[in-house]
N, C-alpha and C positions, 0 to 999 in steps of 0.2 A: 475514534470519534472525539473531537474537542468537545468540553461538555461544559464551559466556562463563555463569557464572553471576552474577557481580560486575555483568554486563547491560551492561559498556563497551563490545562491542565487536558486530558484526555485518556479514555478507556481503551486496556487494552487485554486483551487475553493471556487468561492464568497460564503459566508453565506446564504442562503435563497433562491435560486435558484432551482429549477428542473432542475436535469438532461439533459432533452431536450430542458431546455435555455440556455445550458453551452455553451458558443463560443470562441474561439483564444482570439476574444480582449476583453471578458471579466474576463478572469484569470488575478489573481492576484499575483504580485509577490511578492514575502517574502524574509528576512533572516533567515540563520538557526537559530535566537532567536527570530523570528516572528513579525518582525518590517514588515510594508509593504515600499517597497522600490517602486512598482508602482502598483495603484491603479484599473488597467484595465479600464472598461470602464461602470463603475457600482460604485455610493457610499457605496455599501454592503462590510461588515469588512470581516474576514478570518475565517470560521468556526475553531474555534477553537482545538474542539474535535478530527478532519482532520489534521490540523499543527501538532497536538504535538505529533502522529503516525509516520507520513513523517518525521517530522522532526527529532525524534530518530533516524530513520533507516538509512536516510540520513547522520548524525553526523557521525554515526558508521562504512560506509561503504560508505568512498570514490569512491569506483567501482562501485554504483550502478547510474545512470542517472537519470533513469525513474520506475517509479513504480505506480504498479496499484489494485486499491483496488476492491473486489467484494465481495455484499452479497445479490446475488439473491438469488431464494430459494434452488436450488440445492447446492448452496457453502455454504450457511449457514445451511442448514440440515446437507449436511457433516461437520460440522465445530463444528456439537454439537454432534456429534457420539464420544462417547468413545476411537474407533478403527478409526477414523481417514481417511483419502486417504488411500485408499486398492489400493492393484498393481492388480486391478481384469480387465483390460484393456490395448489398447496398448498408450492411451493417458497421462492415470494416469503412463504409464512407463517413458513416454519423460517427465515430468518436473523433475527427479530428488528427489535428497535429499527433505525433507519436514521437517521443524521445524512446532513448538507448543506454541503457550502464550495464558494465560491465561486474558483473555482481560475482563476487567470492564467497556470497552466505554469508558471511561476519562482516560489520563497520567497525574496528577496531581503532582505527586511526583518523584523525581529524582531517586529512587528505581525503581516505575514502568519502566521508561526508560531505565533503567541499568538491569532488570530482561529479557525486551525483547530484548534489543544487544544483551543478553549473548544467551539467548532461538536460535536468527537465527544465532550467529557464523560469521566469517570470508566470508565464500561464498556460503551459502545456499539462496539459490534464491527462494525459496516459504514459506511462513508464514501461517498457522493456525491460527486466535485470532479465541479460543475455543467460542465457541455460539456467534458466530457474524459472519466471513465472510474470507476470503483467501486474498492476498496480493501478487503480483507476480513483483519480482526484475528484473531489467534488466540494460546489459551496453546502451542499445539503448533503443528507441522505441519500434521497431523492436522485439529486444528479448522479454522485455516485454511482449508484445501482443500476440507473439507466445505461452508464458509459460499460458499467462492466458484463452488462449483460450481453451487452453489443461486441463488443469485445472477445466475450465468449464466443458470442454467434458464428463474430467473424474465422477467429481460429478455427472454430469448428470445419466450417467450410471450405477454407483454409486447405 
């Protein structure tokens, strides 16, 4: 979540945590080059692997806020299908455009970063990293949460 208007800066989750220990004041905030600028309320660093996903996206696409990552089992079963989000429902219709990257778990390299800008474009608002999990864009919260829900729905269904 960008939490600046200037867009430098956003919240990201501690290294080492569960899920269902994630709170408000334990996010941590970052720079878009992964400085931590405030530490939340936990000595745990910035998973790494996590920053350098958001933080591509983020770089690339000033209009995006908030973004939200999932790899349950239905988004990542779809996410390793060949054929992709199928328009086989009315869920899978309302997110839209769908891009595709090919994701190895780490962005090590300035290529990888530059291979996934290009993959989601200007203003495609849902991400596939193939055998791993969906990624859903948003100018809000709000949108966000909408798309990824949908999202879910769809693969579910799927």
């Amino acid at each position: 979540l960008r939490v600046s208007k200037e867009q430098e800066h956003f919240l990201v989750l501690p290294h080492g945590l569960a899920y269902s220990e994630v709170t408000g004041s334990n996010l941590v905030k970052v720079n878009i080059v992964g400085e931590v600028v405030e530490k939340g309320s936990t000595n745990l660093g910035v998973d790494t692997e996590e920053f350098s996903l958001h933080s591509a996206i983020y770089s690339a696409r000033p209009d995006v806020r908030c973004l939200l990552h999932l790899h349950t089992p239905a988004t990542a079963a779809v996410s390793s299908m060949k054929s992709g989000l199928l328009p086989l429902s009315h869920e899978a219709l309302l997110v839209g455009d769908v891009a595709y990257y090919d994701y190895n778990g780490v962005m090590e390299e300035e290529e990888d970063r530059v291979e996934l800008q290009k993959s989601l474009g200007p203003t495609c608002k849902v991400l596939v990293l193939r055998n791993h999990g969906i990624v859903a864009l948003g100018e809000s919260v709000e949108e966000a949460f909408y798309t990824i829900f949908h999202i879910q729905a769809a693969c579910q269904i799927q």
